[in-house]
Structure formats: structure tokens, C-alpha cells
GUNU-410704 format. One record per residue (C-alpha): y, z, x. Coordinates in steps of 0.05 Angstrom, whole numbers, padded with zeros to 5 digits, always signed. Layout:
N
YZX/...
***
This chain:
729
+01925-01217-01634/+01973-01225-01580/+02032-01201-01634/+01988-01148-01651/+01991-01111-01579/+02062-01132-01574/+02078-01089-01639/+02052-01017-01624/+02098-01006-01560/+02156-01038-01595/+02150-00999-01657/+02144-00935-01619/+02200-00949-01576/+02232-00944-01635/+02229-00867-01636/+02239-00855-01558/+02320-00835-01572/+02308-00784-01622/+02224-00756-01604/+02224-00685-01581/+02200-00661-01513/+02135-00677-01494/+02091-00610-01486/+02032-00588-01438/+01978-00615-01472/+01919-00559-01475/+01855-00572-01429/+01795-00603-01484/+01723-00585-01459/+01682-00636-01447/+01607-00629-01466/+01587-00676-01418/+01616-00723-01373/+01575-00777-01385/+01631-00836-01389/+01633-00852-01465/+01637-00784-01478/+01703-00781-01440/+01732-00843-01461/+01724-00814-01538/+01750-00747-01518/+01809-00776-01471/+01824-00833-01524/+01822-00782-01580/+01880-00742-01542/+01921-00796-01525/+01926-00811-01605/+01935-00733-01625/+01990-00729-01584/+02026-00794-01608/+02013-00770-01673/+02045-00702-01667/+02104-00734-01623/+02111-00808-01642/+02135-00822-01573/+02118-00833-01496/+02135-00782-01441/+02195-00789-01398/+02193-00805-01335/+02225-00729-01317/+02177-00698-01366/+02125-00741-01323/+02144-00711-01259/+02148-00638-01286/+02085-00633-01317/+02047-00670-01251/+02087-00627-01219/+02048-00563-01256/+01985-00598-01253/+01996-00590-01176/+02008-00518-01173/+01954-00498-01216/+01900-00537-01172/+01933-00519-01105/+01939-00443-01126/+01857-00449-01159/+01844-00483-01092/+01873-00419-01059/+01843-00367-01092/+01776-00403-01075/+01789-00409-00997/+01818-00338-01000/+01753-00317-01029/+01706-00358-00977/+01741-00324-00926/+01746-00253-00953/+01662-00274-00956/+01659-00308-00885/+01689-00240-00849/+01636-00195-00869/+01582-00251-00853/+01605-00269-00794/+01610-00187-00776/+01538-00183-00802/+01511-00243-00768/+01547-00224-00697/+01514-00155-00711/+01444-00184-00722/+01455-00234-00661/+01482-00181-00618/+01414-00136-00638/+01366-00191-00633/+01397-00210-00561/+01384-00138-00546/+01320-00133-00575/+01297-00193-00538/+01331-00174-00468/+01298-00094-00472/+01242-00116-00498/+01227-00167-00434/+01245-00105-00398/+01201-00061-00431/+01148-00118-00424/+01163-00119-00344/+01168-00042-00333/+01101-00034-00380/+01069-00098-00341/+01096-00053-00268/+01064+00012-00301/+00994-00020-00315/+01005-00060-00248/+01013+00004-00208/+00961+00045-00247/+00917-00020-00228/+00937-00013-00153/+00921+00071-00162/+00848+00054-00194/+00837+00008-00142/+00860+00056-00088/+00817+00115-00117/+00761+00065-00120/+00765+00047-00050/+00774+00123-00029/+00708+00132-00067/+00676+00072-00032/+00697+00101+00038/+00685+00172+00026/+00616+00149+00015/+00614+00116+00073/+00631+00173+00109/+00570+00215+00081/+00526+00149+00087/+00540+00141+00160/+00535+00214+00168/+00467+00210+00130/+00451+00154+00175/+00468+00186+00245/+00426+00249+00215/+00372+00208+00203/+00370+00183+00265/+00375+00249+00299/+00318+00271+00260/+00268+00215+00290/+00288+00208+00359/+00272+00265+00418/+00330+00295+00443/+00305+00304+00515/+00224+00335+00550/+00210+00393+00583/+00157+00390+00639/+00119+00457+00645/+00084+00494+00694/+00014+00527+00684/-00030+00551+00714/-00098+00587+00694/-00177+00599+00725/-00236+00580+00681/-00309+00589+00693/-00360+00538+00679/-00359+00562+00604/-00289+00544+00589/-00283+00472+00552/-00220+00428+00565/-00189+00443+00497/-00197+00510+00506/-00165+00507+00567/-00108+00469+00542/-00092+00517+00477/-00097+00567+00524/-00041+00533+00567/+00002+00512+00503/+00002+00592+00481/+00029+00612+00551/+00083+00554+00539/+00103+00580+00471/+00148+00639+00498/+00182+00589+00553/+00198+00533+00495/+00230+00588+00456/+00282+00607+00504/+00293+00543+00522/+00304+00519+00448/+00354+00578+00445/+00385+00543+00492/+00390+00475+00475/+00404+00491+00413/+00474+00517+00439/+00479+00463+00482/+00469+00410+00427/+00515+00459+00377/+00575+00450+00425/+00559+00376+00439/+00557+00362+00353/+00611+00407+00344/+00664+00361+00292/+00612+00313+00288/+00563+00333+00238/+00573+00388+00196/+00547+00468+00206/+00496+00471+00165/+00460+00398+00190/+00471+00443+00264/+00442+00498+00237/+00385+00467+00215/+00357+00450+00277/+00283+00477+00281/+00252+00537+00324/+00198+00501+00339/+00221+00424+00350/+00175+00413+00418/+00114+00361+00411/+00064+00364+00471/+00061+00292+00499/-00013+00277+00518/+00009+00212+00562/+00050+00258+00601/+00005+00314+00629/-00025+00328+00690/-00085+00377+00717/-00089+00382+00780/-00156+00435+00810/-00119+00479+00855/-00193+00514+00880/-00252+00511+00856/-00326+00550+00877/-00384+00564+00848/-00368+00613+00799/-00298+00566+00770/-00236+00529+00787/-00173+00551+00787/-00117+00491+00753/-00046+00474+00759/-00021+00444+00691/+00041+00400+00685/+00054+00385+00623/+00111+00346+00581/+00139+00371+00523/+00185+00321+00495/+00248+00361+00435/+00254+00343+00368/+00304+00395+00346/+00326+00360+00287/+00262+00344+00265/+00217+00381+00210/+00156+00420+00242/+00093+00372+00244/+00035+00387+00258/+00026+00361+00333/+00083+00409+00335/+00078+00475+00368/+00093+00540+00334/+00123+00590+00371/+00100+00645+00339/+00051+00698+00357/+00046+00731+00425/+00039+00695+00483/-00031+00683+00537/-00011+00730+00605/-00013+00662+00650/+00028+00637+00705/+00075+00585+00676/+00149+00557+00690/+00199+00497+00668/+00196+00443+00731/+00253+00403+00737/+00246+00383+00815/+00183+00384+00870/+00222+00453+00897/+00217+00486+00834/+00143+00469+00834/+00141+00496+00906/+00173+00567+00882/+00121+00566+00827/+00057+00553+00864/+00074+00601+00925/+00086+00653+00878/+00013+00644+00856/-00009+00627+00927/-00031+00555+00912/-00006+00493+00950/-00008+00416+00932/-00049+00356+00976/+00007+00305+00989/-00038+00263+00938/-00033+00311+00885/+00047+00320+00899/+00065+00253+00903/+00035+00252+00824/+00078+00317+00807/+00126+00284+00828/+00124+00222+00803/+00120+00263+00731/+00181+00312+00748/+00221+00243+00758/+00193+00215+00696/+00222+00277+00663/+00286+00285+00693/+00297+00204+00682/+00274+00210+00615/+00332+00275+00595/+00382+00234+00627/+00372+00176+00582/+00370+00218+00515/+00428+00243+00532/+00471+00188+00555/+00436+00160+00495/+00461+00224+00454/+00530+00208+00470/+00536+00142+00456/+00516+00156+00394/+00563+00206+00380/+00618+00166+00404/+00605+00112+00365/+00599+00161+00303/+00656+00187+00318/+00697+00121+00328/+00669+00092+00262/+00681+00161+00227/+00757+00159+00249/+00767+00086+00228/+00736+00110+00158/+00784+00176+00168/+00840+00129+00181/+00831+00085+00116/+00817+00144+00080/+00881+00182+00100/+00925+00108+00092/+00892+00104+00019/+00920+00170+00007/+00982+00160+00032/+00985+00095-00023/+00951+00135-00073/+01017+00178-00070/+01067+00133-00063/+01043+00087-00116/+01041+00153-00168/+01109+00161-00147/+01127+00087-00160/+01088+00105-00224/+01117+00172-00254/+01183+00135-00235/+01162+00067-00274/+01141+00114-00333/+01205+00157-00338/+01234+00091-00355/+01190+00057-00406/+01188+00119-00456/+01262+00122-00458/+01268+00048-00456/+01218+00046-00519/+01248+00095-00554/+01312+00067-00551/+01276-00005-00574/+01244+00028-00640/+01322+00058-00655/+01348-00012-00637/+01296-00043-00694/+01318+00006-00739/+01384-00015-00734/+01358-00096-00725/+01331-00078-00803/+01387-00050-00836/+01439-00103-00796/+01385-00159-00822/+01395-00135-00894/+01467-00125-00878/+01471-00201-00859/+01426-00221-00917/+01470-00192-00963/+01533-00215-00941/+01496-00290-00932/+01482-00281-01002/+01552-00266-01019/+01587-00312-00985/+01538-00371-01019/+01550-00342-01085/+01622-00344-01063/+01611-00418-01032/+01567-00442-01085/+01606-00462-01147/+01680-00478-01136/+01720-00500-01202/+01782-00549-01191/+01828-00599-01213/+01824-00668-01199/+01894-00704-01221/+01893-00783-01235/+01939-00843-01251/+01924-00905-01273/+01951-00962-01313/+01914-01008-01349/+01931-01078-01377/+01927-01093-01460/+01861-01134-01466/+01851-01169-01536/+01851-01118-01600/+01855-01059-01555/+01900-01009-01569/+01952-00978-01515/+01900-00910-01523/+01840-00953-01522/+01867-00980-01462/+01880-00918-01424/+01822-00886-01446/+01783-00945-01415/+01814-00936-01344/+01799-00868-01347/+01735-00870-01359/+01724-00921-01300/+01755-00862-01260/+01697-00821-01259/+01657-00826-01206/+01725-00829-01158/+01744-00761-01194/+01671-00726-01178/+01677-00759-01107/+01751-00725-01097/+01723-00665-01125/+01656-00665-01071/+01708-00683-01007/+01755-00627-01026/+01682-00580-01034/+01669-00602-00967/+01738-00587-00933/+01745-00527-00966/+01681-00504-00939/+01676-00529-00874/+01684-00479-00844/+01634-00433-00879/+01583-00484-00875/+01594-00484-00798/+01576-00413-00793/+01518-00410-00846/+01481-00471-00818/+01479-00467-00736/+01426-00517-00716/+01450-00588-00721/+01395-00612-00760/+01406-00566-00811/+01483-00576-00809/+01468-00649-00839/+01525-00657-00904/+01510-00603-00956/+01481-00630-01022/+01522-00621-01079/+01524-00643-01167/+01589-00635-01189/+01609-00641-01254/+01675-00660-01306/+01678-00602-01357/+01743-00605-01377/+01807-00655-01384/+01875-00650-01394/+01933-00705-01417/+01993-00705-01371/+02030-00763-01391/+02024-00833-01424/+02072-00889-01434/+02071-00966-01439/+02105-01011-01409/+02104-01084-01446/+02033-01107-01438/+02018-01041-01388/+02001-00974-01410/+02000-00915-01353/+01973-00857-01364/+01954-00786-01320/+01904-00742-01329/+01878-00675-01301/+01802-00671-01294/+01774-00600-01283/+01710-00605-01237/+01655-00559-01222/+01626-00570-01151/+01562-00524-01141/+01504-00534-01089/+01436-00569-01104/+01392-00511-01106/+01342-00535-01161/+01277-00569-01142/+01290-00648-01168/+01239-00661-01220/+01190-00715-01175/+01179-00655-01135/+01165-00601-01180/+01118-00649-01214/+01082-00649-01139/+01080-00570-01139/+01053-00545-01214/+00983-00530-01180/+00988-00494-01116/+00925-00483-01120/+00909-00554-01092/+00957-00551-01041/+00939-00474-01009/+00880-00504-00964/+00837-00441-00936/+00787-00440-00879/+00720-00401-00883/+00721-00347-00823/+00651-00325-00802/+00652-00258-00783/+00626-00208-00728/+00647-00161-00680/+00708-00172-00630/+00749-00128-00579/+00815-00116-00610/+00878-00087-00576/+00915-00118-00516/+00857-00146-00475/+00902-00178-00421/+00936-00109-00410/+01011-00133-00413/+01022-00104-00485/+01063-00045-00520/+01028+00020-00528/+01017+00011-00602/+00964-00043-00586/+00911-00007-00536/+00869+00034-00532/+00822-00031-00535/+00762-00017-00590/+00708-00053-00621/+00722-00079-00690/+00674-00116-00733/+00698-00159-00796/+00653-00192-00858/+00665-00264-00876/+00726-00283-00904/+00773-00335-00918/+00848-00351-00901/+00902-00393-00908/+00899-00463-00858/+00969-00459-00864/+01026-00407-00866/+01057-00404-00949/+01111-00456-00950/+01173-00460-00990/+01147-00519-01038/+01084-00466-01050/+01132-00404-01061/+01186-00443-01115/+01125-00467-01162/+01102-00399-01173/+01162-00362-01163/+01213-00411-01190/+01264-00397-01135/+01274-00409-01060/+01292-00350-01024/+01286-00382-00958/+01352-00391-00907/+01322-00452-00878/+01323-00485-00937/+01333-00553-00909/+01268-00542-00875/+01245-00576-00938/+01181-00555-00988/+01135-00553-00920/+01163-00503-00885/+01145-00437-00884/+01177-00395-00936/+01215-00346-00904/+01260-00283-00923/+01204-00251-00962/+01192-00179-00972/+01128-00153-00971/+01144-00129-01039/+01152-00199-01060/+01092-00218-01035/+01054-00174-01081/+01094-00207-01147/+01074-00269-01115/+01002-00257-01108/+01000-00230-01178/+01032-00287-01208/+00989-00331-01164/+00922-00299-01183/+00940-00300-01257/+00956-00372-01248/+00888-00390-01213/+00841-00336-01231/+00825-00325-01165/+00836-00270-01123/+00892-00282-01066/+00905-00224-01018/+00936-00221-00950/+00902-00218-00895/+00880-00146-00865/+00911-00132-00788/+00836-00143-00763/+00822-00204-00808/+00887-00236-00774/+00882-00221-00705/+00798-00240-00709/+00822-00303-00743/+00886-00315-00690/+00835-00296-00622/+00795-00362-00655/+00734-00318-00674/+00750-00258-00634/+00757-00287-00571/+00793-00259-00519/+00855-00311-00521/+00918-00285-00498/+00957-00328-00550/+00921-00369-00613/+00886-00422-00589/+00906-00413-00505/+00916-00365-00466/+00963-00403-00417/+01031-00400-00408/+01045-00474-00400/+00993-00494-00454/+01040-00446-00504/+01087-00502-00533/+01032-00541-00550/+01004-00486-00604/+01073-00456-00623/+01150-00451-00641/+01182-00397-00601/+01244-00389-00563/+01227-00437-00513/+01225-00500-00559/+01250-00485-00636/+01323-00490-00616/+01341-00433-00662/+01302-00452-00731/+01235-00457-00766/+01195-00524-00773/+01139-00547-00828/+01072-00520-00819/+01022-00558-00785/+01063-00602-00730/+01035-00553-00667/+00960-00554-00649/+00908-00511-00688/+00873-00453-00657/+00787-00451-00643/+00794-00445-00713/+00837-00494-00750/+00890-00461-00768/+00953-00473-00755/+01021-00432-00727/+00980-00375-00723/+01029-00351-00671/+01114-00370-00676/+01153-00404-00727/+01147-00338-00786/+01125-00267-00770/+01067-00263-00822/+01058-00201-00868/+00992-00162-00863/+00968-00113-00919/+00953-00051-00875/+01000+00001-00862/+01024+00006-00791/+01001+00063-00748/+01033+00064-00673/+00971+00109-00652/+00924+00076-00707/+00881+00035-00653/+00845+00106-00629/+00826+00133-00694/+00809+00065-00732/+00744+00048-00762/+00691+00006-00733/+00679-00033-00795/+00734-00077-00838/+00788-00025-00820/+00842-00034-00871/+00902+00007-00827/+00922+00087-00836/+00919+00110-00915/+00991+00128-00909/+01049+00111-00886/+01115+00071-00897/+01117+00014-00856/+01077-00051-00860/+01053-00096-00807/+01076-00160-00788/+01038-00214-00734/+01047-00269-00693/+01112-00267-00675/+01176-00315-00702/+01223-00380-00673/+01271-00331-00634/+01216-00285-00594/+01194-00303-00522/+01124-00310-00498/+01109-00237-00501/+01131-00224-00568/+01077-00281-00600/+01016-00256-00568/+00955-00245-00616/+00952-00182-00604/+01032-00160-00607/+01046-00110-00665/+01112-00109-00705/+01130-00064-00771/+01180-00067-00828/+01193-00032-00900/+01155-00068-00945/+01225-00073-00977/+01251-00118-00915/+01271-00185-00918/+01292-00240-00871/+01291-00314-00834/+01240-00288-00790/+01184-00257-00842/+01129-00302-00881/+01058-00296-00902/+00988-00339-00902/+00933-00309-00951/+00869-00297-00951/+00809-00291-00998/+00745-00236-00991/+00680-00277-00991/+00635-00246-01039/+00575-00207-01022/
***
């Protein structure tokens, strides 16, 4: 046997002197590159060629041809780089774009948060302001009320008068005195002309005209404790009486009936106002009458009484009014202060307001642009994968290989090719990798995604370079062409997992009733007040947001960025559009009839029932990580569903990670004109709503009740869906 191998190199030795040039062989497709399968083809070559030449290579053809082999691959290798980066300029233009408007996004919309928060702060401070001018305007009038009503029950002074008359035997005491109270009447009326002057310019600024005006014509009430009669003579026939009487002034009062009228004409009888004994005096000598010292130490005891008795109402008079009047310009004080806020804070707030409208206006053109840069950076992410997806190269190898037994020198070679493989598909993977380093560095930017790219590569073609022996050694290079592309399918243990997402989409039964919807906490956009009463039937929804694994088994791709999320992540860079094949597909799979959810149905089922929660689940600030992803914690990326705590409800991410699709139509004025019951969103329009809020959004952007809008035609790494089912009636 051992003669046997000795004979095939000597024999064609034989012909090495006079064998022509050995030619480029041409590259032989492989249909697989399982290892037998390129042993055959590679041995099959080796012999084709000896056949047609009879002879080894050279050792110059040997270097020429590898030589070729070189060029080819480092000018395929080229192209490819050359193409990655043509593909990587636009991206990275298109994601710096997107970046730069999502930065800008985020930074006016916390401004636009803070100047809107300031504008409902302020118009707070105002309401509160106008509130407490209310509250001390009312004062005012109540303490006016109050000092009125104390005007009107207390005498404002007495007037002690001076009567006298002469009665005969026949004349009764009451007659006597209603005869005495008629000859008063004329004497109480000028002096309530009087007083009433006086007491006008003492209440003058204090209480208003018409309360001064007011003041009755006949405010006097006889006091019976305070009268005197006194028999000035008397004989056989009569008496003749001196009268002093007290009548004590009510001239705020309304007439009673102990009051006197003074009306009607007047008794002819003696009579005058006594406000000291020589007053008295003047009056009795005029009607030739004198007093015992008995009877004039009681007149006077009375005239004191009287004059005491003025002198306390009105020292009592003034107190009052200057205590009205010091309360009344406190309450002036606060009033006038209040005002002076009032208009200061509306300046703050006309100032505050200037800059929100432009500052939102210029948001909603920012988002505009934010869309069409996000579809600008989808599409060149999608090119530059296609671009960095499949790369085609060669692979050139050398080997020798000793003569073992029966083999033949092509049997040989073929053998120590074949063992090649794996280190040919391994070369080919490392020089993926280098290649498109780069380009993976700027497609994946969180570390945890950036983990080493899975690839398949695969031998499709091979080509014979040279082959000679050398005694008991043959050597022999080849040039493998490799196909390196990216492991985008779903492996087979895994799609086995998904062919019924039916028993994977897990749905929660929402019981339903009425709620307050809008931005209860009033530090919202405009789009989500006014506040209104909404009221939704039973229905179901999805526990969880749709995830990738969910998506690929009815859709049979993965559209999502985040792919190496893995199957329980959210799918993401869906379209509402897309949705709607994927509902139909799904519903045509199950026989059920998927939906997603209305913009009530989500927000009653994010509030936990309609309750007023700030976020889903919480309505604190610090509690927020504990319920979400958002800017704060998801370092840039998405993360499977259900790792965060569920709202009152159950359900989970409700708020961060995906912006979830709604079915209505987006209205920025919608919330005054919706419906009471199950509204479904304006009948027209072309924009769609999205909820919840995504990874990249602060606090204020993942609130229940924050409102967002896109073409249903949009897609991107922020969008997703949950879905939800009508419970039959």
C-alpha cells in the first residue's frame, strides 16, 4: 500500500517539465456546506484539474494566483466597508437629528410644563385673591350691617320736657298725659330736625347716605320711669301741674307703637326742652309758677339723670364709630393690598401666558419635525442593516496533509479541507465583526444591547488555488466564499413556544363606571382639561403591553429596534396602521374580537378604576420608579413587560417603557365637546392618540392623563400597543 502512495506523485512528476500553466480554476457552488459535501466537491476539483493538466502548480504560479485570491477579497472587503459607511453617514445624520429633537422636545417641553405649572400657579394665587376680596368685601357690608343693627336698637340720647297744663276734677291722669305728649309733639320735631343733622355730620363716611337718610321723623319713645308731676296749685275747682318728662331717641329705629307720632297739630300748652334747673327756672316764671326746694331737688335730680344719660350715648356713639371705623380701614387696607396682588399677579400672568402659547406652538412644529426626522432615522436604520446584514467574502486557506493508507494525494487534501470548516466560518464571523464595528457601535448604544451580534454564516462557494505533493505530503490552497448575515429568524424551540398567542395575551376584566378625566392635578398641557365626567361599560384589556415574541407569531417578522430585548419585550416601532393588520390577522387566528383600547378605556384602566392617580398606580414622585421605565431609570432602552409594579388594577407598565396606541382620533380641543358615555374621540381627523408615555420622557410626559398624537402611518422605538376586548352586553 505504501508503494501505492509512493507511485501517484512520482508518476506525475513525470510530466512537471513539459505540463502547461496552471489556470484560475473557476469558483464551484456549493449546495451546502455541510462537510462531506465539501470534501466531494473540493476532492472532485482537485482530480478535474489533474486531469485536464497532469501536473502540480509551481511554486510562482502558487504565489500569483494567492496573490489574486487576495485582491479579489481585499477589494469585495472594500466595497462592503465603503458601503457600511456610505449607510452609517446618513444614520448617524438621522439619528443626531432625532437626538438633537428629542433633547429639544424634552428640554421645552419641561419648560412648557414649568411656565404652564407658573400659569395655573398664578391663576391659583388670582382665584384665591378674588376669593379673599369677596370674603372681605363681605365683611365690610357684614360689619356695616352689624354697626346698623346696633344703631337701630340702642337710644341715641333723651330729651327731658317741660309741661305744664290745669285740669279740673274731671280730667283722668291719661288724659292728662296725652294731652301733655300732643303739646310735646311739635318740640320733638324740631329737635329731631336737629339731631338728625347732628348725627348726619357725626356718620358722615361711616355708614352710607341712604342708612342716614333713613333715620325716622318720629324716633322718640316716652320713658314712663323717667317722668315727673309735680302740682304747682291746686283749689277747689283744679290743680294746675308741672310735667317733666323723658323722652329717650331712637332715630334709627322703625316707628313702634310706644312711639310718638308727630303728626297732627299740636295742644296750646306751656311746654319747653330742660337741660339744667335754670332752664326750668325761665320756664316756670314765664308761667308764674315756682318750685318747693323738695320738688326742685327731684327736677333736678331728673335734669342730671338726663344730661348724664346724653353724655354716655354719645361718648358711647363714638366709640362705636371709632371702632367701626378702625376695623373698616383694616378691612379697606386688605382690600386695597388684595388688589394691588390681584394686579400684579395678572401681570405675572398675561406675561407667563405670552410665553406658553408661543412656546407650545413652537413644541407641536418641533413634533412635526420629531416625526418626519423619526422616519428619516428609521429609514436610514433600515438601510444601513440591510447594508450591514449580509456581507459576502473570501476566506483563503492552506493546508497540507500527510498520505494515510489507500488515500489518494486528492483524497488527502480534500480531507484537510474539509476539517477547515468551522476555522473558515469563524474567520469569516471575526472579519463580520471588524468590519462592522463600527456600525454596530452606533446602531446599538446601551451596553446591554451592545453584547456580540449574532450571526450564521455560511460556505457557498469554493475555489482551487493550488495543489502539489511533496513525497508523502500533499499541500493544497483553497478560497472559500462566505456569506455572513445576522440571526434575524426566530430559532425553532421558540417559535414552537409562540404558535398560540392566544394563551400567552393574558387580559384583565375592567368593571366600569363613571370617572373624572382630564388633568386632575392641574400640571398638564391644554389638550387634556377642561376636566369632564366620563362614564365607560365593562371591558377587558391587555395585563401586559404586546411583546415582540406575541407580534413575530402572527406577523412573522420583528420590526422592533430593541430586538435584543428578547420575545418579552414590548414590540416596538409599530404603526398604527400595523396594528390594524395585526388585529385582523389575530382575530382570524382566534375568532375573537381584539381591538385597542378607546382613549377613555385606557386612561379609566391606567387611573386604577378612575381614580384620581397622578401616574398608574401612585401619584408620588418618589414612588414613580417603582411602577415605571422612564428617563430616570431605563438608561436609554426598553425592558420586558411585567418587571415594575402593577397599578390598582393589575396591569402592568401602564405608564413608560412604549407609548401605547389608542383607537380614537386625537382632538387638541376634544375634552369640551366629548360625550358622556363610551366616547370613542372626534369622527374625523388625521392623527391618532398615543398614552402613557415611553423610556426617554421625564415624569411629566408619563402621567395618565398626558396626551400625545402621531399619523397612524408613524413608526418608531418609542410606539407599542396593549389590546382590549368589549364585554358583551
Amino acid at each position: 500500500m505504501r508503494v501505492k502512495g509512493l507511485l501517484i506523485p512520482i508518476v506525475l512528476s513525470i510530466f512537471v517539465l513539459s505540463r502547461p500553466a496552471w489556470p484560475s480554476s473557476p469558483w464551484l457552488n456549493l449546495p451546502s456546506d455541510e462537510r462531506d459535501v465539501v470534501r466531494i466537491v473540493v476532492r472532485k476539483a482537485i482530480i478535474d484539474e489533474l486531469n485536464k493538466r497532469g501536473a502540480y502548480s509551481t511554486p510562482q504560479e502558487d504565489a500569483a494566483l494567492w496573490k489574486l485570491i487576495e485582491d479579489e477579497k481585499n477589494q469585495g472587503d472594500e466595497v462592503y466597508r465603503e458601503n457600511l459607511d456610505k449607510a452609517r453617514l446618513p444614520f448617524i445624520r438621522a439619528k443626531n437629528m432625532r437626538d438633537d429633537l428629542v433633547a429639544q422636545v424634552r428640554s421645552l417641553s419641561t419648560d412648557s410644563d414649568d411656565t404652564l405649572k407658573q400659569i395655573k400657579t398664578i391663576r391659583t394665587t388670582i382665584e384665591n385673591i378674588d376669593n379673599s376680596l369677596i370674603r372681605r368685601t363681605q365683611d365690610m357690608k357684614t360689619h356695616q350691617k352689624s354697626f346698623e343693627a346696633r344703631l337701630s336698637t340702642e337710644k341715641q340720647g333723651s330729651v327731658l320736657i317741660a309741661v305744664t297744663y290745669t285740669a279740673d276734677l274731671k280730667d283722668t291722669q291719661r288724659a292728662l298725659d296725652h294731652l301733655a305728649d300732643r303739646m310735646s309733639v311739635s318740640i320733638l320735631a324740631e329737635r329731631t330736625v336737629t339731631d338728625k343733622r347732628s348725627f348726619a355730620k357725626t356718620l358722615d363716611g361711616v355708614l352710607p347716605e341712604e342708612f342716614i337718610r333713613g333715620m325716622t321723623e318720629g324716633a322718640f319713645v316716652g320713658d314712663r320711669e323717667k317722668t315727673l308731676l309735680i302740682v304747682l296749685a291746686k283749689d277747689s275747682r283744679g290743680a294746675a301741674y308741672l310735667r317733666l318728662k323723658r323722652y329717650d331717641f331712637f332715630p334709627f329705629q322703625k316707628p313702634k307703637s310706644e312711639q310718638l307720632q308727630i303728626n297732627g297739630d299740636p295742644a296750646a300748652l306751656p311746654a319747653a326742652v330742660i337741660s339744667s334747673l335754670k332752664d326750668l327756672d325761665v320756664f316756670l316764671k314765664k308761667t308764674n309758677y315756682s318750685l318747693g326746694s323738695k320738688d326742685l331737688n327731684k327736677a333736678d335730680g331728673l335734669i342730671r339723670d338726663t344730661v348724664k344719660d346724653n353724655s354716655q350715648a354719645e361718648e358711647s356713639l363714638n366709640g362705636q364709630i371709632r371702632s367701626f371705623r378702625e376695623k373698616n380701614a383694616n378691612l379697606q387696607k386688605k382690600i386695597a393690598d388684595s388688589r394691588y396682588d390681584h394686579d400684579t399677579w395678572a401681570v405675572a400672568l398675561k406675561k407667563q401666558e405670552s410665553r406658553y402659547e408661543p412656546m407650545r406652538q413652537e413644541l407641536d412644529k418641533i413634533r412635526v419635525n420629531l416625526e418626519a426626522a423619526e422616519r428619516s432615522f428609521e429609514d436610514s436604520r433600515n438601510a444601513l442593516h440591510e447594508k450591514m446584514r449580509l456581507q459576502e467574502t473570501i476566506i483563503p486557506i492552506r493546508d497540507a496533509a500527510f498520505l494515510k493508507g489507500s488515500q489518494t494525494p486528492a483524497e488527502a487534501a480534500a480531507e484537510a479541507i474539509a476539517d477547515k470548516l468551522a476555522e473558515v466560518k469563524n474567520d469569516a464571523e471575526t472579519q463580520y465583526f471588524r468590519n462592522t464595528k463600527e456600525t454596530v457601535h452606533v446602531l446599538m448604544t446601551d451596553e446591554k444591547v451592545r453584547e456580540q451580534v449574532e450571526t450564521d454564516s455560511r460556505i457557498t462557494g469554493v475555489k482551487l488555488l493550488s495543489f502539489f505533493g511533496e513525497g508523502d505530503i500533499v499541500r493544497i490552497k483553497v478560497a472559500f466564499r462566505v456569506s455572513t448575515a445576522l440571526r434575524e429568524e426566530t430559532p425553532p424551540e421558540r417559535k414552537e413556544a409562540l404558535t398560540d398567542p392566544t394563551k400567552v395575551i393574558e387580559l384583565v376584566l375592567v368593571k366600569g363606571g363613571c370617572f373624572q378625566m382630564g388633568d386632575t392635578f392641574g400640571d398638564g398641557q391644554a389638550d387634556e382639561q377642561p376636566v369632564h365626567t366620563v362614564c365607560v361599560d365593562d371591558f377587558y384589556i391587555g395585563k401586559y403591553e404586546i411583546t415582540q415574541g406575541q407580534w413575530e407569531s402572527v406577523m412573522g417578522n420583528s420590526p422592533s429596534f430593541f430586538k435584543k430585548c428578547g420575545e418579552k419585550c414590548p414590540v416596538e416601532q409599530v404603526s398604527w396602521n400595523d396594528i390594524q393588520e395585526f388585529i385582523t390577522k389575530l382575530n382570524a387566528k382566534t375568532g375573537k374580537k381584539y381591538r385597542l383600547p378607546t382613549e377613555a378605556e385606557w386612561e379609566y384602566a391606567a387611573r386604577s378604576g378612575g381614580k384620581k392617580e397622578k401616574y398608574a398606580g401612585t401619584s408620588s414622585d418618589v414612588e414613580l420608579g417603582k411602577y415605571a421605565w422612564y428617563s430616570a431609570n431605563s438608561g436609554g432602552r426598553i425592558y420586558p413587560t411585567g418587571q415594575k409594579q402593577p397599578n390598582g388594577l393589575g396591569l402592568y407598565d401602564m405608564i413608560g417603557n412604549v407609548w401605547e396606541w389608542c383607537q380614537d382620533r386625537y382632538g387638541e380641543k376634544y375634552y369640551s365637546q366629548s360625550s358622556r358615555k363610551n366616547p370613542t374621540g372626534p369622527v374625523s381627523g388625521t392623527r391618532r392618540v398615543l398614552r402613557g408615555g415611553a423610556w426617554i420622557f421625564e415624569p411629566a410626559g408619563i402621567r395618565a392623563s398626558t396626551r400625545y398624537s402621531l399619523i397612524p402611518e408613524s413608526r418608531g422605538d418609542l410606539y407599542g400597543f396593549r389590546l382590549s376586548i368589549s364585554v358583551p352586553r
